[in-house]
N, C-alpha and C positions, 0 to 999 in steps of 0.2 A: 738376110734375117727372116727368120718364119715368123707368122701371124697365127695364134689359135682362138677360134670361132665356135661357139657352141649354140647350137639350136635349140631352140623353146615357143611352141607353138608357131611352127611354120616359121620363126625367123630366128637369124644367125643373126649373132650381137659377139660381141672383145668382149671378154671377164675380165676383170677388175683386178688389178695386179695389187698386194697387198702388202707392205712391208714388214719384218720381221720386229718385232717388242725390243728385243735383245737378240745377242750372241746366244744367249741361255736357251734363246724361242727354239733356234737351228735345232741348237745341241739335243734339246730335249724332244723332236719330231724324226731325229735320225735313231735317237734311243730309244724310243717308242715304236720307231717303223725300219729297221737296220733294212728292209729288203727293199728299201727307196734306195741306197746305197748301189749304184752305178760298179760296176768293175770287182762287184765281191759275190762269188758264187756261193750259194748255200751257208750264208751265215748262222753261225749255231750258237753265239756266246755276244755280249755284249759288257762293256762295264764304263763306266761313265767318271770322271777324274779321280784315273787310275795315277799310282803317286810313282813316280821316279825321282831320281838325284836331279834331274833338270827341271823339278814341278811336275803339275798336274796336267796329264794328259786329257784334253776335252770328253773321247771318246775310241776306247782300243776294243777293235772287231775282230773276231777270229770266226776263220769259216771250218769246211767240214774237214779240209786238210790239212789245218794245223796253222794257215798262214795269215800274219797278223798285219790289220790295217790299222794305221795311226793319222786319227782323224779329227785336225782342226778345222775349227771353226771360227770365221772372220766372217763383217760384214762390210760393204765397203764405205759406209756413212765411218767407220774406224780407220782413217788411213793412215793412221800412226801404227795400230796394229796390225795393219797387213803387209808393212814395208817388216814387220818382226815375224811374218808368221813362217816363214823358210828357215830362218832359224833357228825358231821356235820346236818346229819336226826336226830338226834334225840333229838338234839339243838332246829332243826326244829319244829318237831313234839310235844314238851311241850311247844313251842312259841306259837303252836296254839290250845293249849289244853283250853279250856272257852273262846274263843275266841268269842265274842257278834257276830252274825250273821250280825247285820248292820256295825258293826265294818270290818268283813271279808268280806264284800260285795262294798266296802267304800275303800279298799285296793284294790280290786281285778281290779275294776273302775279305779283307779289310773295307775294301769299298764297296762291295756287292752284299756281303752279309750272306751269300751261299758259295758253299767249295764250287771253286771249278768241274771237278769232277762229277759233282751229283748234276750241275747241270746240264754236262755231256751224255751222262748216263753211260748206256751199253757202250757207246764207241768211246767213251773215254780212254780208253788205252794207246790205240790208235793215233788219236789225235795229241795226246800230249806227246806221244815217240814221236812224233814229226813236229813240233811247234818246237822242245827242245834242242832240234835241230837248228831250226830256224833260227831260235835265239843267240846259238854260238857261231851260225852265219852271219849275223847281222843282216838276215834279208826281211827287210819289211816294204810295204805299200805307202806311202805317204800321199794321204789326200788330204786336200784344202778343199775345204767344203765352204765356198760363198753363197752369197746371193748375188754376185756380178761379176763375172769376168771379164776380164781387159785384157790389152794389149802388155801389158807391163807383168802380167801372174802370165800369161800365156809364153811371156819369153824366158818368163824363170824358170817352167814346167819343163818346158825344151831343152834350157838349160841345163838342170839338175840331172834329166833323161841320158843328157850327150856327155856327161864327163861323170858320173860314176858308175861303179859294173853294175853285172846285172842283180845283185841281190839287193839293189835300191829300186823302188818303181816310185814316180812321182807324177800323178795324178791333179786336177779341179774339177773339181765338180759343182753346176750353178745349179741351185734349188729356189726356182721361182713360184712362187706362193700363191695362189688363184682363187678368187671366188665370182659364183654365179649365182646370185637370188644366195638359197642356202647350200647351193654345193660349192664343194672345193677341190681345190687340185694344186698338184704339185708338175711341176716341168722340170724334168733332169735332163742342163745340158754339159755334156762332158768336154774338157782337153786333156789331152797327154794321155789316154791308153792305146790307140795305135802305137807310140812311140816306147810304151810297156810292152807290148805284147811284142814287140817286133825285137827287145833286149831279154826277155823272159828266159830264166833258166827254166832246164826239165825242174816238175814236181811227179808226183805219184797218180798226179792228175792225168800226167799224158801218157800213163800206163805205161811209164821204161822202167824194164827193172835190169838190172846189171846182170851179165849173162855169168854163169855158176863159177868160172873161174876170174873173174875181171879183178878182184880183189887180190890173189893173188899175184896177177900178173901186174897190179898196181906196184906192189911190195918189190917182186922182182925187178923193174924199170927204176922206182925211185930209192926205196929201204933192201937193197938185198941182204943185210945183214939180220933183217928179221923173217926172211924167206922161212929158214930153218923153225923159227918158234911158229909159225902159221901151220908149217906143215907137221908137227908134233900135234897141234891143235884137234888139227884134220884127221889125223890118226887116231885120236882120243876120242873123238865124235864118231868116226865110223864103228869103231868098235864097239861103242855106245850105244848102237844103232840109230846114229841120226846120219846127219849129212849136212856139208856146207852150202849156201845156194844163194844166188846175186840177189839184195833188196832193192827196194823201191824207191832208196830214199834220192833229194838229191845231190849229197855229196855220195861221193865212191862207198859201197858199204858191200858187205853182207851179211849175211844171218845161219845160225844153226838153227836144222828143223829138226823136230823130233815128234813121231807120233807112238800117244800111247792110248790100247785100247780105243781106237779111233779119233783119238783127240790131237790136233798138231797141238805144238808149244815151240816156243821161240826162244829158249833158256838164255843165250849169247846174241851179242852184234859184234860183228866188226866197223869199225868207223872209219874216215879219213880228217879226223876233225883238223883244220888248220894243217894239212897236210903234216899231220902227228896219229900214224894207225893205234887204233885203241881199240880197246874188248871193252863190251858194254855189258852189265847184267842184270837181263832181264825179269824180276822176282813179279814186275808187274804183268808177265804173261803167263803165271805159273797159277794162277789165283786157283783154278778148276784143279790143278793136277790134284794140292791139297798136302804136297812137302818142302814147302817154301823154308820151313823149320830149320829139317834133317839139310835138304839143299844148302843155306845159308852155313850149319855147321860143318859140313862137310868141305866145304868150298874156305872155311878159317880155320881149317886145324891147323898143328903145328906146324911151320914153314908153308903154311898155306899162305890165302891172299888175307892181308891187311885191309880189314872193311871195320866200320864201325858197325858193331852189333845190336846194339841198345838201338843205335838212333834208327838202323832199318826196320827191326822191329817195330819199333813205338811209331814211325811212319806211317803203318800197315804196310809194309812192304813196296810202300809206292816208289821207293826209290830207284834210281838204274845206275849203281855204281862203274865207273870208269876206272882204266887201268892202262895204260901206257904200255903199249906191246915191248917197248924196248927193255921194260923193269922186269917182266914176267918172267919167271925161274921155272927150272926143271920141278923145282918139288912140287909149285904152285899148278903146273900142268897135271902133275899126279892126281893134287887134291879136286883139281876139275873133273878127272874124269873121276873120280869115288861119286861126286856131287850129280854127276849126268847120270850112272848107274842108278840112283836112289832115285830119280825121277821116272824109271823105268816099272819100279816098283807099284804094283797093281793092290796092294793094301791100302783101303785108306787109314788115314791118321789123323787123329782130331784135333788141328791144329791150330794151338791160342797165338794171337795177337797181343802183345800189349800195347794197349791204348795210352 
């Protein structure tokens, strides 16, 4: 066990360890200071009893990549509630397993009082393509934020670590409270992220992006019956002038590129969600091109794809509809490529949103 000593006129004196008011005290010094949080790179969002079907979640962290930490708070003078708080995360944590990303954004709003989005700003786009991920992985961080660890959270930590995959990480973190004369301080001691990091799937974090054809050869080894619709896809996009090319995410993906007038754009994904390949469309990467419009009609005309119109509109366009590569028709590929042509179109268009 370590000792911490601080000096004040030539002499070293123990600070004053301080107890916590409440559960509330934790909650609202981590909401205040999210970058005292141990094992969350680059926190960029915070929202504080955020609601799900399981209740109120104490306090849900999202950093720069999209990955979401769900973080109770217990103090151990409650040992009634800390024999609940395992259950409690992970209550949590299937509450927001498929969770619709406008649904979770729609919540988030609710208890913050500002869009997710404007808080992201610039990289919002970014961040929400990969946190939707996230949410129909089911992979989140689950931290128990005390003020005492024991023997008894440290075997549950272990626990939780050793019998589910890797898109669960279960975490403690002990936040000891300090004062000196008038300063103060916090000591963060951590269990259970060696035992994360050592089960950690790839993120976009560790710079893997899927190499140009891996998507493909996914479809070939498990779907070969939808080989044939990927490569009409491919054909549709080259002549387009784009190109397929392996994402970043971390389930199996990939992406069409397409540059116009110097600008890339990301029109399409391909997915492996729930090993079920999907086409994803991306209107929220089109924002600059400025034919999200024409795109959008073009992409539903007759025997095209079945989108709802009104509701992406009235979104702003934030939506990323999905499509089940095994539904996807001959004509519906037609009307793709009309839709990538018009993208290609160097006119701008003045184009309304309705709000």
């Amino acid at each position: 066990m370590s000792e911490i000593f601080v000096e004040s006129e030539g002499v070293w004196r123990r600070p004053t360890q301080v107890s916590y008011a409440n559960e509330s005290a934790l909650q609202q010094l981590l909401l205040d200071s999210p970058d005292l949080i141990p094992g969350i790179e680059s926190p960029v969002a915070v929202c504080t009893e955020f609601p799900t079907e399981a209740g109120l979640i104490d306090l849900l962290v999202l950093n720069d990549e999209g990955e979401i930490t769900i973080v109770e708070c217990k103090l151990g003078s409650n040992a009634e509630a800390r024999r609940k708080i395992v259950g409690q995360v992970l209550d949590y944590a299937s509450s927001m397993w498929n969770l619709p990303l406008d649904k979770f954004l729609d919540q988030w709003k609710s208890r913050s009082g500002i869009g997710l989005q404007e808080t992201l700003g610039t990289n919002a786009d970014s961040i929400l393509n990969q946190l939707e991920i996230y949410l129909g992985l089911g992979k989140f961080n689950l931290l128990l934020a005390v003020d005492q660890i024991n023997q008894p959270l440290e075997r549950i930590v272990t626990y939780l670590n050793a019998v589910t995959m890797a898109e669960i990480s279960a975490y403690a973190v002990e936040f000891r409270q300090l004062e000196f004369g008038p300063t103060k301080g916090i000591v963060a001691s951590t269990f259970g992220l060696e035992q994360v990091e050592a089960k950690e799937i790839p993120t976009s974090k560790t710079k893997q992006w899927w190499p140009d054809d891996a998507f493909r050869t996914y479809l070939t080894t498990k779907h070969p019956s939808l080989v044939s619709i990927f490569d009409a896809i491919a054909e549709v996009v080259k002549e387009t002038g784009g190109k397929v090319v392996g994402g970043g995410a971390a389930i199996q993906n990939a992406l069409v590129k397409q540059e116009v007038d110097g600008e890339v754009i990301w029109p399409i994904s391909f997915y492996a969600f729930d090993d079920l390949p999907t086409l994803q469309i991306n209107f929220h990467y089109l924002k600059k091109n400025g034919h999200r419009t024409e795109f959008l009609d073009c992409l539903t005309i007759d025997g095209g794809f079945h989108l709802d119109v009104a509701g992406i509109k009235s979104s702003g366009f934030s939506r990323k509809p999905k499509v089940l590569m095994a539904d996807i028709t001959a004509e519906q590929i037609q009307a793709l490529r009309g839709a990538l042509q018009v993208l290609n179109t160097t006119e701008e268009v003045d184009e309304k949103v309705v709000e």
